[in-house]
N, C-alpha and C positions, 0 to 999 in steps of 0.2 A: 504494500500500500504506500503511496507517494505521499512525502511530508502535505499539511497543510499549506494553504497560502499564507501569505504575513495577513495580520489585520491592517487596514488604512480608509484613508478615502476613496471614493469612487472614483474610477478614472472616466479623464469624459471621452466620449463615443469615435471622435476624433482622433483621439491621442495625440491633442494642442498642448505645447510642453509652452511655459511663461516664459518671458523672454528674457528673465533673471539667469535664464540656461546658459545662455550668452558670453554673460559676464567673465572676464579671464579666460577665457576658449583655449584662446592661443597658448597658453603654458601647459593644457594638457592634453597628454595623447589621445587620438579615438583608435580603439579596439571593436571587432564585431565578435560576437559569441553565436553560433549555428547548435540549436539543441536539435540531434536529430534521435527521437525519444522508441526507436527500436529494440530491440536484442531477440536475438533466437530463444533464447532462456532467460525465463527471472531470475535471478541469485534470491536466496534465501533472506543474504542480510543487507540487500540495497534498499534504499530506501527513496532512492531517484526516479522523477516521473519516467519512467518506463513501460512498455508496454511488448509484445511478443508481436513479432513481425506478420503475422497470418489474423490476429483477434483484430484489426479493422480496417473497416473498407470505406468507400465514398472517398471525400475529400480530406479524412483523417488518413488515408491508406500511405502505406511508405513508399508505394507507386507514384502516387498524387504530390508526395511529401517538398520535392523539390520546387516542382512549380508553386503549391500554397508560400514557402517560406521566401519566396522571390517577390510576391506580392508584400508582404511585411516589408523589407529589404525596400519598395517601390514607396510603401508609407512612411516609412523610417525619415527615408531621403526627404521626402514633403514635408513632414512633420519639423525635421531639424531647421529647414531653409526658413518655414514660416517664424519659424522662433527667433532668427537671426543668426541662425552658428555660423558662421565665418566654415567653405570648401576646406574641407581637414581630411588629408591622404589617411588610409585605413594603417595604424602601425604593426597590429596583428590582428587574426583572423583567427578562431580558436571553436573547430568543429567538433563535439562534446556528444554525448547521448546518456545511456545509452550503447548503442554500437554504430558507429557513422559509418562502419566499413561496411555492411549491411547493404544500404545505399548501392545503384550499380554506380561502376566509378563515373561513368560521365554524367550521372546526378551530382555527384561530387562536385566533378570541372564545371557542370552547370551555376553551381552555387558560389564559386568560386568566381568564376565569369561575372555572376551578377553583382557582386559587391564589388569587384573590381573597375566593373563599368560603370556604378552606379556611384562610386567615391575615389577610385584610384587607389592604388597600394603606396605607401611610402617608398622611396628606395630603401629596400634592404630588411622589407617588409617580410616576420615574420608569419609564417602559414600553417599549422598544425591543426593535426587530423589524429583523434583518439582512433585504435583498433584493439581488436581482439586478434591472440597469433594464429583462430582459425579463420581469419572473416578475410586475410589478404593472401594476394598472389604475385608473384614474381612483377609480371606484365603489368599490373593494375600497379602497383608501387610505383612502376618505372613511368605508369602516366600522369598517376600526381604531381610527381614529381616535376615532367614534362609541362603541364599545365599552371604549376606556381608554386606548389605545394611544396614547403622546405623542413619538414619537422612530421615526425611520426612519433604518438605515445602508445607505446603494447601496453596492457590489462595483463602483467606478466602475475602480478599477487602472488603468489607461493611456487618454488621449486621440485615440492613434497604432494604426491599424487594422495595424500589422505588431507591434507587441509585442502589442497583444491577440490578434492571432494564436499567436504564439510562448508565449504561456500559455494556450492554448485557449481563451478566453475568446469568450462566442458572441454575445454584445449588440453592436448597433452605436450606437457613442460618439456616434452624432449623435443618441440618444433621451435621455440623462444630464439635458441641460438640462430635456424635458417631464417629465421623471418628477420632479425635483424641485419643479418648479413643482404640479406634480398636490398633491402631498405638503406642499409649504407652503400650498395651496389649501384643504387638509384639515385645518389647524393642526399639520401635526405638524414637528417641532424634525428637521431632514436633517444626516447626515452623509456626506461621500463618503470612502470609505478607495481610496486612491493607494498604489502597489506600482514600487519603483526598484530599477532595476541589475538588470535583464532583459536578458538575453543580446541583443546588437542593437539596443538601447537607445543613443541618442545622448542627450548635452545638453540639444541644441535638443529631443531628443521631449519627455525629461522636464520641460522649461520647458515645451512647448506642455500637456500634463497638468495639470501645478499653475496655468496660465491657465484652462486650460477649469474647473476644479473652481472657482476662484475667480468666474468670470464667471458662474457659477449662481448664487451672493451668499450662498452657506450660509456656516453659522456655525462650523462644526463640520470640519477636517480630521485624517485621521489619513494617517502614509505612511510604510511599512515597507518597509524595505531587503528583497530575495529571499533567501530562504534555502534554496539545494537540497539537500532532506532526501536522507538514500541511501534507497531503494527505490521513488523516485518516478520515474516516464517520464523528465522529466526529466533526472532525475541519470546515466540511463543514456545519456540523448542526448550530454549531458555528457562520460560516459565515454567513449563511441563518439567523440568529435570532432566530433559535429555540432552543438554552438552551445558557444558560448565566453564563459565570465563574466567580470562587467568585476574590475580589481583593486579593493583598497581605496581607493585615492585618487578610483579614478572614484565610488565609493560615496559616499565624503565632500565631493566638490563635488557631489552631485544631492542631499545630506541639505541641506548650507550654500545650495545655491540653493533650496531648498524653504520653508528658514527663513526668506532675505531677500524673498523674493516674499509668503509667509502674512504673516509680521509685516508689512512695507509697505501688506498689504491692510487691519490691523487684529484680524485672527489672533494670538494668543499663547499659548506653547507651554504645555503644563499637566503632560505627560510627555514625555518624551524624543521618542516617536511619535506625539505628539498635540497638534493648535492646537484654542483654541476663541475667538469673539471676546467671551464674556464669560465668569465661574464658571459661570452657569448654561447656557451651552451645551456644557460637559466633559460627559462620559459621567461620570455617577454612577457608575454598575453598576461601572465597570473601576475607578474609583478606589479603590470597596469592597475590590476584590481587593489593590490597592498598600498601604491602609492598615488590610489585617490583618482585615475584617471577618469574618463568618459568610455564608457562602451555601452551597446546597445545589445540586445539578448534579441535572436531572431527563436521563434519555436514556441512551440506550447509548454507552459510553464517557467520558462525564461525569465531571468531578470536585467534588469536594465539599470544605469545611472548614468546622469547628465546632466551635469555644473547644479549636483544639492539635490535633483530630484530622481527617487527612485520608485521603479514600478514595476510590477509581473505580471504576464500572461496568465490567464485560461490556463487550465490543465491539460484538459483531455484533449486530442488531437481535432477529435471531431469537431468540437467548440470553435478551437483556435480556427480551422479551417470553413466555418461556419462565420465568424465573424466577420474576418477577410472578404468570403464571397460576396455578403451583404456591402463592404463597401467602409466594414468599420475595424477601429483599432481590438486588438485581440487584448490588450491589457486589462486584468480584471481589477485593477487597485493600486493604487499609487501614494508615494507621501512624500514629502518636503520636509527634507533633513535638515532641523534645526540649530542655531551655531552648538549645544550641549552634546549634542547627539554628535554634530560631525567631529568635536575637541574628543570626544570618547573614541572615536571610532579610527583617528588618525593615532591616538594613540597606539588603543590596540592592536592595528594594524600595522606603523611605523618598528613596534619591538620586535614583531618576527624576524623582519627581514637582517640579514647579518650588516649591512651597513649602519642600523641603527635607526634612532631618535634623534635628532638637537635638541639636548637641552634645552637652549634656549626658547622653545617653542612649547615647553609645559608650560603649564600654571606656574605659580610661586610655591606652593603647598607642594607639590609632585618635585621640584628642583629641588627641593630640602629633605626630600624621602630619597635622592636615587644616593647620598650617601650611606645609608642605611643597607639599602641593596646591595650596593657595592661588599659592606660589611658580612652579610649575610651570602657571600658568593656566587650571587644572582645577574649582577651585572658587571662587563671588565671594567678594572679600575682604570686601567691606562686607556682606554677611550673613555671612561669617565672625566679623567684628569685634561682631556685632551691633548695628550702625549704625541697622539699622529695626527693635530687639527683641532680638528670644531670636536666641544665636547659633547659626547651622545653617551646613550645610553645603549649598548651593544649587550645581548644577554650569553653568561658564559652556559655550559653547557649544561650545568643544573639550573640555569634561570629559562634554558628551552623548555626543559620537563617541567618546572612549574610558572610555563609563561604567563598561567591566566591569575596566576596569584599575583607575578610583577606588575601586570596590566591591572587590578585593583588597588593597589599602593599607589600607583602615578593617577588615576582617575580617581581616589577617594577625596 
């Protein structure tokens, strides 16, 4: 079952964004985000608007799917110009589900095409495309790639055929290695995203995982602790007694052995959940999100922000594709981020990233707690002190593991 939507205001019929959007444009990037809300199979513990490639037809159908979300993509563009957003080249593009490889590829280059011609790609514009290692092929990689597409993320999540089990997951891990290969074969930049503290999950599995992802020689890891949302299969097996989550200390030796094995390899952390082994192999797209940029969410369910104001789509495919037809915006609700909300929110978001906070940019109250932190081994002191520059607030590796505790300290 797919999260709720946020609560907010009504969004109007239009989807007329105020022309407060405007303001300051220029200093931040536009990103587009492509929900394409597929997969062959539910997972157990997703909790993502997803849906199984066969349960619907009409104008929700993943047949239909391209053409419907090129229509958004034709409102989007309207909607921004009436507002006054100043022509801003796309910086990244970031196709999500899901499973987007599902999609035939020239749905793909289609959607691609459309945002391209519809706002232009920046030079040097990235372009990523989530898959799964059974959903691509040789030839198809090499047309992505061929079409614009410079960045592939595999759904690699475990190495060990009984946790990929226990999350339904339907690839067998012995393909992860050729699919990458196919994929750097085709120039594109690979990431694998790894998934810890799965019910049954040992140690040794989550070491042999972060080996196997490493021995593919990508450049790019991400690896997110499990989180079983309530109303997923899952959480009810959960409930039932049949699999059993690990505590938090087992959470934090598989985050701490994840860190010493990536970094050893030449991996260096860029967000709390993310190694890359240079700048340029960090996901742009997500960074956009950490530091405040504009992107627009195409898809049902989608979210969206632009200069303070945020909104999301309709769920169900059929909806989305249903409002469209009619002529009107698919957002079911939207809100206007207040200065409290947005100082909250630049926090929080500013301490993941490993470059930090400035100081200078907290309250007074938060600048007289980060020596505290410091004290308490949560934040470096030599980027405290501003040793190498402008003093920030960079969190050391036990201030990752309890970042949401750091992020209450600076916001209380």
């Amino acid at each position: 079952m797919a999260p709720q939507l946020p609560d907010g205001d009504p969004a109007p019929a239009d989807g007329a964004l105020p022309r407060s959007v405007a303001e300051r444009s220029a200093g931040r990037a536009f990103g587009v985000y492509l929900h394409v809300p597929f997969c062959a199979v539910r997972c157990g513990y997703c909790d993502f608007n997803t849906y199984t490639a066969t349960e619907l037809g009409g104008g929700g159908s993943l047949a239909a799917y391209a053409t419907t979300a090129l229509t958004e993509v034709a409102l989007a563009d309207r909607v921004m110009r009436e507002a006054g957003l100043p022509a801003r080249p796309v910086s990244t593009v970031f196709v999500g589900g899901g499973t987007p490889t599902l999609l035939p590829v020239d749905d793909l280059v289609r959607l691609l095409d459309g945002v391209r011609g519809t706002w232009g790609l920046a030079p040097g514009a990235e372009v990523t495309t989530e898959a799964n290692p059974d959903s691509v092929t040789p030839g198809g990689l090499c047309r992505l790639a061929d079409a614009g597409f410079t960045r592939v993320s595999f759904g690699m999540q475990s190495a060990v055929p009984h946790v990929l089990a226990t999350l339904d997951r339907t690839h067998d891990p012995r393909r992860v290695p050729d699919v990458v290969r196919w994929a750097r074969d085709a120039g594109l930049r690979v990431s694998l995203d790894l998934i810890y503290g799965t019910p049954g999950e040992s140690l040794d599995d989550w070491r042999r995982s972060v080996e196997s992802a490493l021995a593919t020689g990508v450049d790019h890891v991400s690896a997110y602790a499990l989180v079983v949302e309530p109303g997923t299969r899952m959480a009810v097996q959960v409930r039932r007694g049949e699999l059993s989550l690990p505590d938090e200390d087992d959470q934090a030796a598989k985050y701490e052995l994840a860190d010493d094995l990536l970094t050893a390899a030449g991996l260096h952390w860029y967000e709390v959940s993310n190694w890359a082994r240079t700048p340029q192999d960090a996901s742009a797209h997500n960074l956009g999100y950490w530091r405040g940029d504009d992107w627009w969410g195409i898809g049902p369910g989608a979210h969206s922000h632009v200069g303070g104001v945020r909104w999301w789509n309709v769920k169900h495919p059929r909806a989305y594709a249903d409002r469209l037809l009619a002529g009107r915006s698919p957002a079911a609700g939207r809100e206007v981020v207040d200065a409290g909300t947005a100082a909250l929110e630049h926090v929080m978001l500013g301490v993941r990233i490993a470059e930090g906070l400035p100081i200078g940019e907290l309250a007074p109250p938060a600048r007289a707690a980060v020596a505290g932190l410091v004290a308490d081994g949560l934040v470096d002191a030599r980027a405290a002190l501003g040793m190498a520059g402008t003093r920030r607030v960079v969190l050391t590796r036990r201030g990752r593991l309890l970042a949401d505790a750091v992020v209450r300290t600076l916001a209380a």
